[in-house]
N, C-alpha and C positions, 0 to 999 in steps of 0.2 A: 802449857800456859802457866804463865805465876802465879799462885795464891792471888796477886793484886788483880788480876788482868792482863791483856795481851798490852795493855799500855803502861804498863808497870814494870818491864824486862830490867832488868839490872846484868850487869856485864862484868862486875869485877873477879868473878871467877875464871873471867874467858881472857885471851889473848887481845892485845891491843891492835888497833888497825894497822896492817900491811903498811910497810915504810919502803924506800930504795928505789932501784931501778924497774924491779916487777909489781912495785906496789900499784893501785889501784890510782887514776885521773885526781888531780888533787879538787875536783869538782864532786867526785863522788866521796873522795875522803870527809869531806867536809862538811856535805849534807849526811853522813851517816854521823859523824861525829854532833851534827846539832839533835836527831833524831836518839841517840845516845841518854843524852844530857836531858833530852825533853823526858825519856820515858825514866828516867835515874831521877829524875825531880821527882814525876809522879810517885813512885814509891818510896823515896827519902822522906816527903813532906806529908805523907798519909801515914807513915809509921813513926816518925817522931815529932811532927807539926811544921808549921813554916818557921816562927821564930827560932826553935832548936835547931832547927835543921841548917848547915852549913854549907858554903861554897864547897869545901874540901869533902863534906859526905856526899854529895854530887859528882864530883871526877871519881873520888874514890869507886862508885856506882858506875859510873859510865865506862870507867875505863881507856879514860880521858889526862888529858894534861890541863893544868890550870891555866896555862897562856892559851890552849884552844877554848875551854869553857870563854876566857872574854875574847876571844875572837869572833865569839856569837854572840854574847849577852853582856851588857854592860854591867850588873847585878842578879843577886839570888834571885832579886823582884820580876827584871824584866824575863827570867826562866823560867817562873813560875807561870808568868803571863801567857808565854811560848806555849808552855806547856799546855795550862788551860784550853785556849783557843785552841789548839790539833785536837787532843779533845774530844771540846765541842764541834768542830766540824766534822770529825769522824759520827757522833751524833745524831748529828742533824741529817746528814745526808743519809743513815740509816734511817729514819723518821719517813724522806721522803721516799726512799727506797722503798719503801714497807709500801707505802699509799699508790706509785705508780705504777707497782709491778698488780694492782688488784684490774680483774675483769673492768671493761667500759661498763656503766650502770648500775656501779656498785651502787647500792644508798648513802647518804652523808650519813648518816648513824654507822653506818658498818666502817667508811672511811677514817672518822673520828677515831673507832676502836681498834683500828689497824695502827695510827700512828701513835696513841697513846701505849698502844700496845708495844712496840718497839722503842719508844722514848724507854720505857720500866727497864723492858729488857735487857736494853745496852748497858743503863746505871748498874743494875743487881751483876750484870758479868762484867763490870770494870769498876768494883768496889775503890778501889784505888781512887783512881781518879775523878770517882761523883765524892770522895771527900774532901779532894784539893777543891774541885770547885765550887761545891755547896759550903764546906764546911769551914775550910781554910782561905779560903779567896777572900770573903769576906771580910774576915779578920787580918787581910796582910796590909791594911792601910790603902790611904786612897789612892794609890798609883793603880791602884785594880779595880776600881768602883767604874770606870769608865770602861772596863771589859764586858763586867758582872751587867752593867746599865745594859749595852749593846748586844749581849745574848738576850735579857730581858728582854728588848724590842725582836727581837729576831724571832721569840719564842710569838709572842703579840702578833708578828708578821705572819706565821703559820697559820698561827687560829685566824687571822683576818683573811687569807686567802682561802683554807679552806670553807667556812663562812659565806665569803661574797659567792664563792661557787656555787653553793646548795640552797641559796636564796631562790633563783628561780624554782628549784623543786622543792622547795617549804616555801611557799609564799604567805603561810603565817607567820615565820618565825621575826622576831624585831630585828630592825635597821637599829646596830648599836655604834656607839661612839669607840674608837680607836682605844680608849679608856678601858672599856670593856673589858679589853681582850689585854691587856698588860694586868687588869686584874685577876683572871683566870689564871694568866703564867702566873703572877703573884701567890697566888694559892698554891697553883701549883709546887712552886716552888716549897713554901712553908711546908706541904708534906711530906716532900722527900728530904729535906733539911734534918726536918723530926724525926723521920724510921735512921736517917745516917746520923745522927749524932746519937741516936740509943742503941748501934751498933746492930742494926734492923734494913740491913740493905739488902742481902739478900731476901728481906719479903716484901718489895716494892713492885717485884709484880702481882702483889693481892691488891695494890691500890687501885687496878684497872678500872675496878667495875664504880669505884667513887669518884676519879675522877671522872670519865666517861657520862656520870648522873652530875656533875658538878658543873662543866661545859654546858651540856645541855639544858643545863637549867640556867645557866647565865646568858647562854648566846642562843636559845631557841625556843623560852621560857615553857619549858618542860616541867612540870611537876614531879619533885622529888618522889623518885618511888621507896 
């Protein structure tokens, strides 16, 4: 696996995609060729930034031609984008993986710590790419605030699902406003922004046990222990 992560591969070392008569469906060429480029962003723009980082360090990384890079992307911006999003769906659906694979009757406290649990995990083994997204996305201008916004919700959409679920088995816990839960991710977010900008990513999974008390104290008025 890279230094970066399994979403960090770079390719300029290796042979270019199969061409000719025996080459590979130009359907498969072509999704390898974008999946290329997405994981050649991720480590171009986490080792020298988004702004430094160029069209040309991109092919050069993927192992790509510059007439295919915009055969998939119209700019640096919309690959980073690309990038980003795979991602976070790789992500997310580890999140939910983590939660659905537990026993029926797990408790909501244990479900919460299962998925928080796996958010950390994926960030700290795909350094790479929790700094395009927390660190660099940000700062690429607003063509990415509409990304950055929609995982926000998507993050809000988790805690509010799991949430509505555990309400009939905590029938103390508060009926909170959709607000809530985009402020949790919010926080959330601010922590791991923190450990990845001080170059502290791999100890993002110590933050379990604070966020896990931080949720809980937001969506299930838990007192801090």
């Amino acid at each position: 696996m890279p230094q970066g992560g399994s979403l960090a591969r770079t390719h300029d070392a290796e042979p270019g995609l199969p061409r000719g008569r025996s080459s590979l469906p130009a359907s498969e060429v072509s999704a390898a060729q974008r999946l290329r480029l997405i994981t050649a962003t991720v480590s171009v723009v986490a080792d020298v930034g988004f702004r430094t980082a160029t069209v040309a360090d991109i092919v050069r990384a993927a192992k790509v031609s510059r007439a295919a890079f915009y055969q998939h992307f119209a700019d640096k911006d919309a690959c980073l984008r690309a990038a980003s999003a795979h991602g976070w769906g790789l992500l997310v659906g580890s999140v939910r993986s983590a939660t659905r694979e537990l026993p029926p009757g797990t408790e909501p406290e244990d479900e919460l710590r299962a998925g928080l649990r796996a958010y950390l995990r994926f960030l700290a083994a795909e350094p790479a790419f929790t700094r395009i997204f927390y660190v660099e996305m940000p700062g690429a201008g607003p063509h990415a605030w509409p990304d950055i916004e929609a995982a926000q919700r998507q993050f809000a959409e988790l805690n509010r699902a799991w949430h509505q679920h555990a309400l009939p088995q905590r029938p103390g816990w508060p009926r909170v406003p959709f607000e809530a839960y985009l402020a949790v991710g919010g926080a959330t977010t601010q922590l791991v922004r923190t450990c990845v900008r001080e170059d502290r990513t791999a100890e993002l999974p110590d933050l379990e046990e604070t966020l896990v008390a931080l949720h809980l104290a937001m969506l299930a008025a838990r007192p801090w222990e």
